[in-house]
C-alpha positions in Angstrom: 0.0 0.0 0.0 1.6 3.3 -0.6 0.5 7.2 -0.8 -0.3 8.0 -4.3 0.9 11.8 -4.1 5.0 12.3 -5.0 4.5 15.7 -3.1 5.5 16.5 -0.3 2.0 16.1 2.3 0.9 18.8 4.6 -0.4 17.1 7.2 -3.0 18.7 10.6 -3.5 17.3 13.7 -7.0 16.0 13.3 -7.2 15.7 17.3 -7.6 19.9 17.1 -9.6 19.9 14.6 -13.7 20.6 15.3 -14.6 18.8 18.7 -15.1 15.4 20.1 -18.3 14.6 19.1 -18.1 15.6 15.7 -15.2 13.4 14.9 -16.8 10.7 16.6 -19.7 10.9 14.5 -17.4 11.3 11.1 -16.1 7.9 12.1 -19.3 6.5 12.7 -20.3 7.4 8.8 -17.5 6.5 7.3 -17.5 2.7 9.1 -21.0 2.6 8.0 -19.8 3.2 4.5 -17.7 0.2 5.1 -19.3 -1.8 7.2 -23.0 -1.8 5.6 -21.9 -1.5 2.1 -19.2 -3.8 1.3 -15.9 -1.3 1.3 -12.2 -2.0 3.3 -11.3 2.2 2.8 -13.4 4.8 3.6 -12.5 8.4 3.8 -13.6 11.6 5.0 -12.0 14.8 4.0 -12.7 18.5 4.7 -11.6 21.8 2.8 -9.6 24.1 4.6 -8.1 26.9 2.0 -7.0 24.9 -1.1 -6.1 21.5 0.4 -8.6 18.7 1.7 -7.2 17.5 4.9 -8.3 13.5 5.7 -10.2 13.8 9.3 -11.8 10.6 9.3 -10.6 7.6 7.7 -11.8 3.4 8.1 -10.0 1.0 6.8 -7.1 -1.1 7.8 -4.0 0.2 10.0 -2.3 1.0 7.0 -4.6 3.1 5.1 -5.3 5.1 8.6 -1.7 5.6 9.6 -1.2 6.8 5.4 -3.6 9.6 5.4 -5.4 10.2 8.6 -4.5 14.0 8.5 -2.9 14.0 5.3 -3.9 16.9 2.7 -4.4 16.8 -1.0 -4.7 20.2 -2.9 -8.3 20.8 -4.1 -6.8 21.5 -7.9 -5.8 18.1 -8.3 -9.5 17.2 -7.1 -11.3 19.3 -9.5 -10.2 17.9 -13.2 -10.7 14.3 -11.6 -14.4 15.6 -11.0 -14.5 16.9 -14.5 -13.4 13.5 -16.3 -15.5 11.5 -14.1 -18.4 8.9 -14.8 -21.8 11.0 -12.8 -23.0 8.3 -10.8 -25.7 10.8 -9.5 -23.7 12.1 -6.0 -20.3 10.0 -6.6 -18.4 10.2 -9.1 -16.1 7.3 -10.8 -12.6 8.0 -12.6 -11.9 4.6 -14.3 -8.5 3.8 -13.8 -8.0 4.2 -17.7 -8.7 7.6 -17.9 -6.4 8.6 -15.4 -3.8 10.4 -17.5 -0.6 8.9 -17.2 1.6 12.2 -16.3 -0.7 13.4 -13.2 -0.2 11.9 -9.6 -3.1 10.2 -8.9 -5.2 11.1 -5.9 -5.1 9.6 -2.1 -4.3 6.5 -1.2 -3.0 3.4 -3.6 -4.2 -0.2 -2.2 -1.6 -3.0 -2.6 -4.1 -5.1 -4.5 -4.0 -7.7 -7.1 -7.6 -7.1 -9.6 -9.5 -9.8 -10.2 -10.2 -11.3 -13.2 -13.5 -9.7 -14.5 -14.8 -7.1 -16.5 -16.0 -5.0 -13.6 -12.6 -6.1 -11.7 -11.5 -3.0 -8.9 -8.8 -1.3 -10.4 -6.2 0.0 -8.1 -6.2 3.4 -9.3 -9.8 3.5 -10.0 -11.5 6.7 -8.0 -14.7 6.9 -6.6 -15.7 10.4 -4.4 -18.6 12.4 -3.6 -18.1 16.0 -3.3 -19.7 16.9 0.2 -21.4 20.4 -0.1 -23.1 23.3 2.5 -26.3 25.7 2.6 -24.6 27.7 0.0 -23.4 25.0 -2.8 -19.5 25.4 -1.4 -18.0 22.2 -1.3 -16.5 21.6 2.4 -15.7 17.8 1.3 -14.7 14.8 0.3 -15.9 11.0 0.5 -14.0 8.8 -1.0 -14.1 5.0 -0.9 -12.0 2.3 -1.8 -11.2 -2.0 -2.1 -14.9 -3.2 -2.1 -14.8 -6.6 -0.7 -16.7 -7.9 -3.4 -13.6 -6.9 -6.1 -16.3 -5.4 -8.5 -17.4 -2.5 -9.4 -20.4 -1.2 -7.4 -23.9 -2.1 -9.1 -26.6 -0.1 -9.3 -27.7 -1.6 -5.4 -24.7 -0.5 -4.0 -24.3 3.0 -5.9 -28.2 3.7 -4.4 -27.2 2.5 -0.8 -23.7 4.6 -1.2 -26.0 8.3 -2.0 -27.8 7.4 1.1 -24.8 7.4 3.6 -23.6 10.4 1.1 -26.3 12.5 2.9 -25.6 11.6 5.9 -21.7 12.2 5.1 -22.5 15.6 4.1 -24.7 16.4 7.7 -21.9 15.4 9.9 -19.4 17.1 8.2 -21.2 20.4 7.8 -21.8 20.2 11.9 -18.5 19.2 12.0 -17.2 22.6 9.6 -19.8 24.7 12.3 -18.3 23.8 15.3 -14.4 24.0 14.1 -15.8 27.6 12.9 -17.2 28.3 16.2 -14.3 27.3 17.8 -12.3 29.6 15.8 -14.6 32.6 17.3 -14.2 31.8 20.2 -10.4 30.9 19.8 -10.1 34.4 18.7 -12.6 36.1 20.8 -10.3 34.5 23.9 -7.2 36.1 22.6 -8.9 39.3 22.2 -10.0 39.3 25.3 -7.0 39.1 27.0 -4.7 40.7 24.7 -7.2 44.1 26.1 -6.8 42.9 30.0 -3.3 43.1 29.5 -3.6 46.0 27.2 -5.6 48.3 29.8 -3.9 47.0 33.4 -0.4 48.2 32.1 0.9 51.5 31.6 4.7 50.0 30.6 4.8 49.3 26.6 7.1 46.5 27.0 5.7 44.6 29.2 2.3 45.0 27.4 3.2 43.7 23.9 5.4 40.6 25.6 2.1 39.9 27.9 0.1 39.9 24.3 2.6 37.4 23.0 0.9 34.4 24.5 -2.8 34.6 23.4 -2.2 35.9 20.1 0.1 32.6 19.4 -2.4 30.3 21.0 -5.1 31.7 19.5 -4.3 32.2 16.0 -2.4 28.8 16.3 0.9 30.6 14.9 4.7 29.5 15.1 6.2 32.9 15.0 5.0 36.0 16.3 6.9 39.9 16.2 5.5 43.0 17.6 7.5 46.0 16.6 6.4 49.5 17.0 7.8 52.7 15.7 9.6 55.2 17.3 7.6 58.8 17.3 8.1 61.9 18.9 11.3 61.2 20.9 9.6 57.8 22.2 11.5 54.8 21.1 10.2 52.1 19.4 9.4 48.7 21.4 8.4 45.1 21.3 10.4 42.4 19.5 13.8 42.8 17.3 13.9 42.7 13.5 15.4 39.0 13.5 18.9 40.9 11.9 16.9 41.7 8.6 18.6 44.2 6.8 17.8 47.8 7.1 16.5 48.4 4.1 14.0 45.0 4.9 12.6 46.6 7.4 11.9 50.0 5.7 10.1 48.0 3.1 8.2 46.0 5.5 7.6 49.4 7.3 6.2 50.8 4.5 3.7 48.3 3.9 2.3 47.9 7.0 1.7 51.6 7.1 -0.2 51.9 3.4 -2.3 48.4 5.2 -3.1 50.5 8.0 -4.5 53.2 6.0 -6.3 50.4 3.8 -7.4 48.4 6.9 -5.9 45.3 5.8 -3.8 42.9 6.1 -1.3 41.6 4.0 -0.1 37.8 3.3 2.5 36.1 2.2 3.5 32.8 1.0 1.7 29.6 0.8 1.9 26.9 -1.7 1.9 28.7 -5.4 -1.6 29.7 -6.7 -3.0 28.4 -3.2 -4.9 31.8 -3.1 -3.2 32.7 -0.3 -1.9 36.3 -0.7 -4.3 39.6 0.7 -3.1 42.7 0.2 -1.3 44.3 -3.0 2.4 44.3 -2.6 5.0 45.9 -5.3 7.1 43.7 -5.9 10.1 45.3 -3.3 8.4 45.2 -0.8 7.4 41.7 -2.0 10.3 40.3 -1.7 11.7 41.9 1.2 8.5 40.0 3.3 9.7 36.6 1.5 13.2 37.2 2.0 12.4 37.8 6.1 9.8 34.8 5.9 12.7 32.7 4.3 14.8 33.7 7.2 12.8 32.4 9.8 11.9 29.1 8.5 7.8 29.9 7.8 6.1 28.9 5.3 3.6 31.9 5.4 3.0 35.0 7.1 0.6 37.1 7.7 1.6 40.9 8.8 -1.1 43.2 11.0 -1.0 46.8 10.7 -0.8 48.5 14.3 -2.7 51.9 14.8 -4.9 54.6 16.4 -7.0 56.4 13.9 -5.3 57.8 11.3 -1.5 57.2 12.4 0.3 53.6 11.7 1.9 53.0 15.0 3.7 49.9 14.1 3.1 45.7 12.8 2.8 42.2 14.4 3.8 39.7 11.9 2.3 36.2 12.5 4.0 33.2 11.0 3.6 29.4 10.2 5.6 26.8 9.1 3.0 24.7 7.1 2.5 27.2 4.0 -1.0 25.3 3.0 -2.4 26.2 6.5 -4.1 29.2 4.7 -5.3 32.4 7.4 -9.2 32.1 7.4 -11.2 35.3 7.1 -12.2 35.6 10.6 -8.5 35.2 11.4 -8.1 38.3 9.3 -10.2 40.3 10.4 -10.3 39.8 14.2 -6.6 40.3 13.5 -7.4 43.6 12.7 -9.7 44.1 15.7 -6.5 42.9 18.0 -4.5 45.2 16.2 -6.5 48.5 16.7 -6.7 47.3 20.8 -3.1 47.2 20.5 -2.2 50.3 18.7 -4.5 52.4 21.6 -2.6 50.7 24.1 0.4 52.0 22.4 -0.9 55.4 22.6 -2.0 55.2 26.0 1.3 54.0 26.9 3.5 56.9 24.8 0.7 59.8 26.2 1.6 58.6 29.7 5.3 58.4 29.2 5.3 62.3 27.8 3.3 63.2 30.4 5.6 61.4 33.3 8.6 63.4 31.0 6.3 66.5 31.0 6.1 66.0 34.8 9.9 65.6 35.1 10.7 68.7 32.9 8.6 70.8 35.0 9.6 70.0 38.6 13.0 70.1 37.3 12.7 73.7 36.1 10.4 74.1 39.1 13.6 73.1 41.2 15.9 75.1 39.0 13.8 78.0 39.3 13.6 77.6 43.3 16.9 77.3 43.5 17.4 80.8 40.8 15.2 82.5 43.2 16.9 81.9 46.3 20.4 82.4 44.9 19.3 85.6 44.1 17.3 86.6 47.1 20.2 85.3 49.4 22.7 87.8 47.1 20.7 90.8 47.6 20.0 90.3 51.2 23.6 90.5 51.5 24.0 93.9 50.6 20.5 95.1 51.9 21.5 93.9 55.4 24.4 96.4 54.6 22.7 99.3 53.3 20.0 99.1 56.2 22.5 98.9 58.9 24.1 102.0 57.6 20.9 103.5 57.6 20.4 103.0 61.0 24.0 104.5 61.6 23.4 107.8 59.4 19.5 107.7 60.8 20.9 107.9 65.1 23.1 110.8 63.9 22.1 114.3 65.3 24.4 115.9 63.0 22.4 114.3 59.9 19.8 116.9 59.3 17.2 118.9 56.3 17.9 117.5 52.9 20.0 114.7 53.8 17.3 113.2 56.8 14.6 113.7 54.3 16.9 111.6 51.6 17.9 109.4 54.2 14.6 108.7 54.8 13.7 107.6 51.3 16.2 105.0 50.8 15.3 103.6 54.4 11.9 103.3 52.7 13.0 101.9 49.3 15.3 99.6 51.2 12.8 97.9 53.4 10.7 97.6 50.4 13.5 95.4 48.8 13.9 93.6 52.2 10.0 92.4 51.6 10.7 91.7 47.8 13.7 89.3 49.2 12.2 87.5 52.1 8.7 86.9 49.5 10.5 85.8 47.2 12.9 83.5 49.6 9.5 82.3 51.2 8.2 81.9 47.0 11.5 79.6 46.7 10.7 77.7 49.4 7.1 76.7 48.8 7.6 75.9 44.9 10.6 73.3 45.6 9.2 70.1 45.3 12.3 68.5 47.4 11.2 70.3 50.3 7.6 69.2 50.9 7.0 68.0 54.0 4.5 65.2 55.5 2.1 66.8 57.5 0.0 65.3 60.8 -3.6 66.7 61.3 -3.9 69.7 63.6 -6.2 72.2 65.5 -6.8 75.3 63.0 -8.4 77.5 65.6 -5.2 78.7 67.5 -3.5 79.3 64.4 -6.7 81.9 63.1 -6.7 83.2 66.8 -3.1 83.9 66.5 -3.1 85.5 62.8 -6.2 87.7 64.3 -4.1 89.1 67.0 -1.1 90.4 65.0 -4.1 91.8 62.8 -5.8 93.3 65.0 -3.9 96.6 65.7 -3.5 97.5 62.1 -7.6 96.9 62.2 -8.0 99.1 64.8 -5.7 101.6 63.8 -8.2 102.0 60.6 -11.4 101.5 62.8 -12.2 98.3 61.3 -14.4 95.6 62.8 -13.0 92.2 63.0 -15.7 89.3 63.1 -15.3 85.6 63.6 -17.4 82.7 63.3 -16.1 79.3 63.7 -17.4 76.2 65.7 -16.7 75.8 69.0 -13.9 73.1 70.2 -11.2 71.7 67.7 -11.1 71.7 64.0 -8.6 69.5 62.4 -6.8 70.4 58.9 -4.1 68.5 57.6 -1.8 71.5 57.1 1.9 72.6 58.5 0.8 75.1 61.1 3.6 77.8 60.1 2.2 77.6 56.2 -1.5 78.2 57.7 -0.3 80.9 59.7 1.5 82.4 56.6 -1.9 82.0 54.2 -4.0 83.7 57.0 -1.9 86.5 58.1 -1.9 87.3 54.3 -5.2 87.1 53.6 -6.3 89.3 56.8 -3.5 92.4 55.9 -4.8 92.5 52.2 -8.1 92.6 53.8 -7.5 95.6 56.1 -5.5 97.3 53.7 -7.9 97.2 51.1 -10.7 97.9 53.0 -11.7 101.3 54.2 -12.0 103.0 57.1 -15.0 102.1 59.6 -15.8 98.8 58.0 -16.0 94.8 58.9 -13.8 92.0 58.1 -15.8 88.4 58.4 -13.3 85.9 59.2 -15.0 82.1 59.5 -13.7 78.7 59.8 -16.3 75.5 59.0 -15.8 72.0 58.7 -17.3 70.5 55.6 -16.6 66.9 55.9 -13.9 65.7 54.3 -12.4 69.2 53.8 -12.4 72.6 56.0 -13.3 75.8 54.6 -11.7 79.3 56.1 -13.1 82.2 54.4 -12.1 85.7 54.8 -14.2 88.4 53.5 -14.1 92.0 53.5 -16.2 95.6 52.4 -13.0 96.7 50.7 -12.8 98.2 47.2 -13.1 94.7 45.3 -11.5 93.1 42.0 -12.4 93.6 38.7 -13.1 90.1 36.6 -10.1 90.9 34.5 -7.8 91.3 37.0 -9.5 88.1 38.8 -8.1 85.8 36.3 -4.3 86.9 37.3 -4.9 87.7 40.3 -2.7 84.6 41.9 0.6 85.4 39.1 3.6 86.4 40.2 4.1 90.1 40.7 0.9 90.7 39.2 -0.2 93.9 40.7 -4.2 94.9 40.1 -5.0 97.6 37.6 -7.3 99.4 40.2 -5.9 102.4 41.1 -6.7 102.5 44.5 -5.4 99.3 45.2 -2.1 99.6 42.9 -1.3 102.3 45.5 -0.7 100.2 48.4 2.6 98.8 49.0 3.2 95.4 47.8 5.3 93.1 45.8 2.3 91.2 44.0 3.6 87.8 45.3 1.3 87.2 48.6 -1.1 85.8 47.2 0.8 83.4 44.5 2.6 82.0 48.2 -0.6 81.4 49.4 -1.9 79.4 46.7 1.9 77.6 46.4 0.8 77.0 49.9 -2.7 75.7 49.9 -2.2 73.7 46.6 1.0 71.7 48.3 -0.7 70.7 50.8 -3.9 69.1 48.9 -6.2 72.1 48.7 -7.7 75.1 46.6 -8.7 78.7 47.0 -11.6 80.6 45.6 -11.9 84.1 45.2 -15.3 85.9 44.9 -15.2 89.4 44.3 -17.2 92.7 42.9 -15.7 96.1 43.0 -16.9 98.5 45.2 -18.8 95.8 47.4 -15.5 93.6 48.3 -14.0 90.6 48.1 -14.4 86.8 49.6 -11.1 84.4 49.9 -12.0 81.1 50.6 -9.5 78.5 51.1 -10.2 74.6 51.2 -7.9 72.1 53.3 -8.3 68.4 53.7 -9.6 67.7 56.4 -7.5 66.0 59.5 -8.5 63.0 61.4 -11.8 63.5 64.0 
């Protein structure tokens, strides 16, 4: 008995193929066949791309061992159909028309014929195209050796269309489920190739997590994920297997014009197998076959990786067997995998420049700390100087007139630069990220009782009212008490020196929950909208005349939000000109 193909066989593992029960009842048809109708060899085959793979086969050890998952290609099968005798669902190729110069089909018996005129040739072929719903054939039964020796009479040929039907209905249940399976196959790997996808933020370790299902579920022997590098992000995933530069440019440059076409493109397979998708010139051609020959596959198939309009980068799926064709639902749920993986990969590069965003800015905010401190520390030098001169030139008697009254004026210009410096050292200090410190939940009431007090002389002085409302007993912020002290004792001196004589000053403190609110509000001259929205930049000083006549350096209230906002909070301002202006400032709340 030998194998009638000299080609080399392809050859599945009929185990994976469908499920259980649908093999089972294969076998049970095609013993039937041989059982019930006189036949040693009956076999069942099923299209998959342009071979017919053997999935069930009856017969002696011999025959089974031959071609139990053996393929033949369907274009061998199709001129035997065209030359046969129509014996209504089989068909019979006599083995004298079998044209010398062709490989005949299956498997030879190791038989001696008869003497008779209806004598079983060896080479004779008898098969029934199996079919489904839509007139695609999905099949093969072929038999072989009856045990009579003859050719099958017209008894036999009417039993043999019976079990034909019955051929046909297991193998389309059987072509159903292995579809199913496939879905689901796919669906698995899809669904885990987006749990890994979305519970990562590292690139790397994403695509080498996706490695797994997408070569168990596309049933691949070689799998590459490569993405491009973009905007000072490096590209990731597997290496180029040493291909030559200009290999991978050309594969490159194909994956990104499948991208924009939402395709995919394959390559290789057994000649005119039908195998190929996608357009390729013929460079890029054969830089793909080139890279598949290097690898040992027989066929690839390359996915396009990307995020709506922008190619991001490829995974390139391989297989040995080149006539184990990529089905159309491998294709396309390819393509699905593909666009989960590119918006990972765009997750992952908008994360990474914003953690280098992040970096760039506390390192400039730590560069610009450390500017203004070098710089405050350099002028307080000198200003400790020049003030302590002052006071020299101010205690002498003999220092009188012009000079006291010029005297005078740089005393006042000089302590005005002594306020610029220590703000702007105090600035430093609050914008240096290194120099955060943890804080422990405390009692905020001393700390407004205390900022009241130094306020209230000033107040007084101008014939303000102070009023305060807060709860009685403790009220815990989580907040350094010194930076609390600092925000209030601001807040309350911009109040009294923007408010007029004879007026109140609400101060209150409440406990909201998860936060506490303080809230300082006064019956001063107010803040336009305009200058509202800059009203917390550096040395911004408002456009109101009245209040740009006051001393100050326009950075007390950027501190206090430095302040509030390093320590988890917010503040608010409410104001309308002429009526006055509310502060409100929101801390988290400190343990009860």
């Amino acid at each position: 008995m030998t194998d009638g193909s000299s080609l080399a066989r392809p050859q599945i593992d009929v185990t994976t193929w469908s499920d259980a029960g649908s093999r089972d009842a294969l076998d049970l048809v095609a013993s039937s066949v041989a059982e019930m109708i006189g036949f040693e060899i009956a076999i069942i085959s099923v299209v998959r791309g342009e071979q017919m793979y053997a999935v069930s086969v009856e017969g002696s050890s011999g025959a089974t061992d031959a071609m139990l998952g053996l393929a033949t290609p369907i274009s061998m099968v199709l001129p035997e159909l065209e030359r046969a005798d129509d014996w209504g669902r089989f068909h019979f190729v006599p083995h004298e028309r079998i044209e010398s110069d062709v490989d005949p089909i299956g498997w030879i018996p190791d038989m001696e014929p008869i003497d008779a005129p209806d004598a079983w040739h060896p080479l004779d072929l008898l098969i029934a195209p199996l079919y489904d719903d839509a007139s695609h054939m999905i099949g093969l039964l072929s038999i072989d050796v009856p045990s009579s020796g003859r050719r099958p009479g017209p008894t036999q040929r009417d039993l043999l269309e019976r079990y034909v039907g019955q051929a046909e209905r297991a193998l389309r249940m059987a072509v159903e489920r292995d579809e199913l399976a496939e879905r689901i196959r796919l669906a698995e790997a899809a669904r885990r190739v987006v749990r890994f996808a979305t519970s990562q933020d590292d690139l790397e370790s994403v695509l080498d997590d996706c490695r797994e299902p997408l070569l168990e579920g596309f049933r691949a022997d070689y799998l590459s994920i490569r993405t491009y590098p973009s905007a000072g992000v490096p590209s990731a995933g597997s290496p180029s297997s040493n291909l030559p530069s200009d290999h991978v440019d050309k594969i490159r440059s194909r994956a990104r014009r499948a991208w924009a076409q939402q395709e995919v493109v394959i390559v290789g397979g057994r000649p005119g197998g039908g195998d190929e998708a996608g357009a390729v010139d013929t460079a890029e051609h054969r830089a793909m076959t080139e890279a598949m020959a290097m690898t040992g596959l027989g066929t690839v198939m390359l996915v396009p990786l990307g995020a709506g309009r922008e190619s991001l980068g490829h995974v390139i799926l391989g297989r040995k067997d080149p006539d184990l064709h990529w089905s159309p639902d491998e294709q396309s749920g390819a393509l699905d995998i593909a666009r989960d993986i590119g918006q990972a990969v765009v997750n992952s590069r908008n994360l990474l420049q914003e953690q280098q965003l992040v970096s760039e800015l506390r390192r400039l905010a730590t560069y610009k700390s450390q500017v203004l401190s070098t710089v405050s520390h350099e002028l307080k030098n000198p200003l400790s100087a020049i003030t302590g001169y002052l006071e020299m030139l101010e205690s002498d008697p003999s220092v009188t007139g012009d000079a006291r009254r010029s005297i005078d004026a740089v005393d006042r210009a000089a302590r005005r630069m002594v306020r610029v410096v220590d703000d702007l050292l105090l600035l430093a200090a609050v914008e240096d990220p290194d120099s955060v410190r943890p804080t422990e939940p405390m009692d905020a009431v001393p700390v407004l009782l205390d900022a009241l007090e130094l306020t209230r002389v000033a107040a007084e002085r101008r014939q303000q009212r102070l009023e305060v409302i807060a709860p009685e007993g403790e009220v815990r912020v989580r907040c350094d008490a010194g930076d609390l002290d600092r925000v209030l004792t601001n807040l309350l001196s911009n109040a009294v020196k923007y408010t007029p004589q004879g007026r109140t000053i609400r101060v209150t403190l409440a406990d909201r929950g998860d936060e506490v609110e303080l809230a300082v509000t006064d019956e001063g001259i107010g803040i336009s909208a305009a200058d509202q929205e800059r009203l917390f930049t550096e040395f911004f000083r408002s456009t109101n005349p009245g209040a740009f006549a006051q001393p100050g350096t326009g950075l007390g209230l950027t501190i206090c939000r430095r302040i509030v906002e390093r320590h988890g909070g917010r503040i608010e301002v409410e104001s309308e000109l002429g009526v006055g202006s509310t502060f409100r400032v929101f801390l988290p709340a400190g343990d009860r």
